[in-house]
C-alpha positions as CSV (number, residue, x, y, z in Angstrom):
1,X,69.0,81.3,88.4
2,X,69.6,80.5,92.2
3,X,73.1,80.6,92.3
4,X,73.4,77.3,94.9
5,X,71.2,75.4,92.0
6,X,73.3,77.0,89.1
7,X,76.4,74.3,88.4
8,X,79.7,74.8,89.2
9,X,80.9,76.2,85.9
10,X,78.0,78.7,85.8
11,X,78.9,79.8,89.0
12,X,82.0,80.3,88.7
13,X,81.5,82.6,85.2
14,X,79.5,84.9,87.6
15,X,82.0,84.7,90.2
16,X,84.8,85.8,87.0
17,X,82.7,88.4,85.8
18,X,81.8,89.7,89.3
19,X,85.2,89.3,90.1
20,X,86.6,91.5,86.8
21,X,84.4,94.5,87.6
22,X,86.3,94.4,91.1
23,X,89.7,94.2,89.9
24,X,88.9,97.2,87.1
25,X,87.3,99.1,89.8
26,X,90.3,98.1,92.4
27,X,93.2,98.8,89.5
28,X,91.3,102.0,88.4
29,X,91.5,103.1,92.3
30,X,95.0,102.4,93.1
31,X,95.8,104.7,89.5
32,X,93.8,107.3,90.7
33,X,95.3,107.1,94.1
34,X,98.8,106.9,92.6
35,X,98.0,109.5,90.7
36,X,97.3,112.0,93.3
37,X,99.9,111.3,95.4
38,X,102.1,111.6,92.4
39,X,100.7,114.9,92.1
40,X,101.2,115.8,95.6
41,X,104.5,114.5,95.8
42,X,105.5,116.9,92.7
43,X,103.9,119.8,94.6
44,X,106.1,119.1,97.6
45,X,109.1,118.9,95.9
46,X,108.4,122.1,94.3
47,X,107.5,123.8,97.5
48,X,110.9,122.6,98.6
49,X,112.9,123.8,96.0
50,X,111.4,126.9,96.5
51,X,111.8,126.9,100.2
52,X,115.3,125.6,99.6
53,X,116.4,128.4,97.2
54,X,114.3,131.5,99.4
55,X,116.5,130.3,102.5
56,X,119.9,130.7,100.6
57,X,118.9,134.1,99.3
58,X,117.7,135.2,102.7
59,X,120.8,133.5,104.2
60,X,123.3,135.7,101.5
61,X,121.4,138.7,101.9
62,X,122.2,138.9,105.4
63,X,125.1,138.3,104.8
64,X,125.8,140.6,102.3
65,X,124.3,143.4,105.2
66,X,126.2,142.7,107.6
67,X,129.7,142.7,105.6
68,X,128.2,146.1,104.3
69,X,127.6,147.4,108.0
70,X,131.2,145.7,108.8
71,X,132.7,147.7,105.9
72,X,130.8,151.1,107.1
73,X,132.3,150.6,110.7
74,X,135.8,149.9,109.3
75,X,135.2,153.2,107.9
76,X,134.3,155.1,110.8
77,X,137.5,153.4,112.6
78,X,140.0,154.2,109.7
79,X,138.8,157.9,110.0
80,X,138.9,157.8,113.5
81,X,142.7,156.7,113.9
82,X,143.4,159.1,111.0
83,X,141.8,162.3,113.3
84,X,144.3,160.7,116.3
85,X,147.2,160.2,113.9
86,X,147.0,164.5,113.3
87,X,146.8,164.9,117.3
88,X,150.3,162.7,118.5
89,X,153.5,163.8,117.8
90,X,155.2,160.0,118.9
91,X,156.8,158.3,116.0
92,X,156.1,155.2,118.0
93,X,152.1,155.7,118.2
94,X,152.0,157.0,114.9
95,X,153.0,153.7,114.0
96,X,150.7,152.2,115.4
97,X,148.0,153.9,114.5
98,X,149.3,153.5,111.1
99,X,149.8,149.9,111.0
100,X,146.2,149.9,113.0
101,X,144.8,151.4,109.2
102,X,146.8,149.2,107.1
103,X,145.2,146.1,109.2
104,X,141.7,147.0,108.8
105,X,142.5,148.4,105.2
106,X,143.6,144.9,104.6
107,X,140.4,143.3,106.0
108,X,138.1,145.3,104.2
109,X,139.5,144.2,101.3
110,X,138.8,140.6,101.7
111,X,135.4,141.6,102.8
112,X,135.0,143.7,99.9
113,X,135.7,140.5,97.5
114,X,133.1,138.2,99.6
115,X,130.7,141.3,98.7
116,X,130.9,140.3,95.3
117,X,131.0,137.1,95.1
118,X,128.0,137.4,97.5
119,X,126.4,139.5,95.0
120,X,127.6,137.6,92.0
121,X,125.5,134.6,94.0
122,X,122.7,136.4,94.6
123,X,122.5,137.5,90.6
124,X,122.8,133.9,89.5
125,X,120.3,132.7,92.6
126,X,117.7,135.2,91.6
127,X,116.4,133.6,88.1
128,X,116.8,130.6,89.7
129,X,114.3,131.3,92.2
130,X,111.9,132.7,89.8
131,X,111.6,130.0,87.6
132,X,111.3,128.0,90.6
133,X,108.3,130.2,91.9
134,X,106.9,130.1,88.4
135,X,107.0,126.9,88.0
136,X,105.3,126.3,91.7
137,X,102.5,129.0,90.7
138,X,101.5,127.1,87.9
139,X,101.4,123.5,89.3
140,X,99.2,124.8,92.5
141,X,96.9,126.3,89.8
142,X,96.1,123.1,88.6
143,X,97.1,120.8,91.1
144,X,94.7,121.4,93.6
145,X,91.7,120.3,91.2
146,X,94.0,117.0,89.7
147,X,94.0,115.9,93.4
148,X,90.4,116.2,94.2
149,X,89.5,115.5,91.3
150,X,91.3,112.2,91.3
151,X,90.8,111.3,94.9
152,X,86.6,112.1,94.4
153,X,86.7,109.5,92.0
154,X,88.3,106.8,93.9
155,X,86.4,107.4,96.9
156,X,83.3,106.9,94.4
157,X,84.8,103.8,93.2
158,X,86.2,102.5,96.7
159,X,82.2,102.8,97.7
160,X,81.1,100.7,94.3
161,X,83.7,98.1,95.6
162,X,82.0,97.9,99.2
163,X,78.2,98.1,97.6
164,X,79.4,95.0,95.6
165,X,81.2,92.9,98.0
166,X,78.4,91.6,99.5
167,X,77.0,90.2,95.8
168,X,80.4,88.5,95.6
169,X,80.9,87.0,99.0
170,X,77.5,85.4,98.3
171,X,78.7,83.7,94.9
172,X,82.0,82.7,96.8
173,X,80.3,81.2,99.7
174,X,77.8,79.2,97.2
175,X,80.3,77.0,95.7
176,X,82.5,74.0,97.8
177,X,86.1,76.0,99.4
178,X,88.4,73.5,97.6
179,X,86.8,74.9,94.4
180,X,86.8,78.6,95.2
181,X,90.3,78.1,96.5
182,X,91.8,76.9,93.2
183,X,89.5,79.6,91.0
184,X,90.8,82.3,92.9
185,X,94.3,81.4,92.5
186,X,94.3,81.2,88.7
187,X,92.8,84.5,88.9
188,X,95.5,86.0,90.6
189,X,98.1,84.1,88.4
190,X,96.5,84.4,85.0
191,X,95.8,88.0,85.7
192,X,92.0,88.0,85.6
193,X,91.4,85.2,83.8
194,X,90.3,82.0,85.3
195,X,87.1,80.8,83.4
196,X,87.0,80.5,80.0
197,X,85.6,79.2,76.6
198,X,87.1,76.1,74.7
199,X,86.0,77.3,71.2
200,X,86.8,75.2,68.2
201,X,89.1,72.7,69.9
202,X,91.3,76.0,71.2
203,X,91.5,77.2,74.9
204,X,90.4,80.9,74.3
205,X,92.4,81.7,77.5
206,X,96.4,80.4,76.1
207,X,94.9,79.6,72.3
208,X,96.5,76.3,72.3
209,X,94.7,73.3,70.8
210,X,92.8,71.0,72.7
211,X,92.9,67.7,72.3
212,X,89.7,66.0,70.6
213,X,88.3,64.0,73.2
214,X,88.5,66.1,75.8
215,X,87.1,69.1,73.6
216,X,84.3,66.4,72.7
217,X,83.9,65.7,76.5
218,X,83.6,69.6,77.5
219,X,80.4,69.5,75.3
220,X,79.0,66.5,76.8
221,X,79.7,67.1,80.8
222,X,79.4,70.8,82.5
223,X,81.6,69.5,85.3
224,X,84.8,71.5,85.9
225,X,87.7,71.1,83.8
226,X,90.8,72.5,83.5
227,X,93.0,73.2,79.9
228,X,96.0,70.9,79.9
229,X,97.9,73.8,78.7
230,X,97.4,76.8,81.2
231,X,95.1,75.4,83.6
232,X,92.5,77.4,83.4
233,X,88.8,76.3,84.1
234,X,87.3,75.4,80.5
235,X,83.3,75.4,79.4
236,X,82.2,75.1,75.7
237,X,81.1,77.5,74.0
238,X,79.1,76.7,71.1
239,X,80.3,78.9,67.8
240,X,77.5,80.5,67.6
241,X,77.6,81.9,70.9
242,X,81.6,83.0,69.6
C-alpha cells in the first residue's frame, strides 16, 4: 500500500515496526560497543598493573645494586684505613682512623638492613608480578578476538541502520509533523511502544480496561486515538487477529 494513501494508524504501525528494528539494532550496537571498550579498558588496566609493578621491581633492584656496590666500596675503605692504621705510630691519627672505621662500620649497617628489607620487597613483589603477567597473558589471548569480534558486528549493524534510514525518513515524512511529533515521543517515553492493539476492551500496551464506548468506537473509526490510561496510540484488533 502507498504509504501517503495508507491511514494514519497504518502508517504509523509501519513507522513502530520500522522504528523497533532500529532501536534493537541501535541498543544491540551501543552493547557491542560497550562491550569492547569494556574489554579494552580491562586490558589497559592490566597492562598498567603490570607496568606499575615492573617499575617498582626495576626501581628496588637498583637499588638493591647500588647499596650492594656502596657496601663493597665501604669495604675497600675499611681495609684501606686498617693498612694506614699499621703504618702511623700517632695515637692521635690512629684515632682517627679508628673512629673513621667505626663511622662507616656504622653506616654499613643501616645499609645492610635496607638490603633486606629491599630484598624482603622484592620476594613479596615477585609473585605479585607474575600473577599480574599471567593474568595479562591470558586476557590478550582472548581479548584481541572479543574486540574485533564485537566491533565487526556493530560496524555491520551501524551499516543496516544507515541502509534503513532512508525507508524510515520516508514513512516519517508521509504522515502530518504534529502527528509524527507526538508518536515519536511516546516512543521514547514508553520505551518502544507507541502503537498498539485495544483487544477485548483492554489497552494491550498498559492492560487497563477501556471504557465501552470508546473500545466500540475504535472498531468503528480508524482515526487516531489515544488510551486514556497511558496514552498510547490505540487500533483494534479483532480477536482473531490476537
Amino acid at each position: 500500500m502507498n504509504a501517503q494513501l495508507a491511514p494514519d494508524i497504518d502508517r504509523l504501525a509501519a513507522l513502530q515496526e520500522v522504528d523497533t528494528r532500529l532501536k534493537g539494532r541501535r541498543d544491540r550496537m551501543t552493547a557491542l560497543v560497550a562491550e569492547a571498550d569494556g574489554v579494552d579498558l580491562e586490558l589497559t588496566r592490566h597492562r598498567q598493573a603490570v607496568a606499575t609493578l615492573t617499575v617498582e621491581r626495576d626501581s628496588l633492584e637498583a637499588r638493591r645494586v647500588e647499596m650492594d656496590r656502596q657496601l663493597e666500596l665501604s669495604g675497600f675503605k675499611i681495609r684501606d684505613n686498617r693498612m694506614r692504621m699499621n703504618r702511623v705510630r700517632n695515637s692521635v691519627e690512629l684515632l682517627a682512623l679508628q673512629r673513621e672505621i667505626d663511622l662507616t662500620k656504622e653506616a654499613n649497617t643501616k645499609v645492610e638492613d635496607e638490603v633486606l628489607q629491599v630484598m624482603e620487597t622484592l620476594e613479596t613483589l615477585a609473585p605479585q608480578l607474575a600473577t599480574a603477567q599471567a593474568a595479562l597473558t591470558e586476557l590478550e589471548a582472548r581479548a584481541a578476538q572479543v574486540i574485533s569480534e564485537r566491533r565487526t558486528e556493530a560496524a555491520a549493524l551501524r551499516a543496516e541502520l544507515a541502509a534503513e534510514a532512508g525507508q524510515r525518513e520516508a514513512l516519517a515524512q508521509s504522515m502530518e509533523p504534529a502527528l509524527r511529533t507526538k508518536y515519536e515521543q511516546i516512543f521514547e517515553r514508553r520505551g518502544g511502544s507507541a502503537v498498539v492493539a485495544a483487544l477485548d476492551y483492554m489497552c494491550t500496551g498498559c492492560r487497563m480496561r477501556i471504557p465501552p464506548q470508546f473500545y466500540n468506537e475504535l472498531q468503528k473509526f480508524r482515526d487516531i486515538r489515544q488510551c486514556p490510561n497511558c496514552h498510547r496510540i490505540l487500533y483494534w484488533r479483532p480477536p482473531a487477529e490476537s
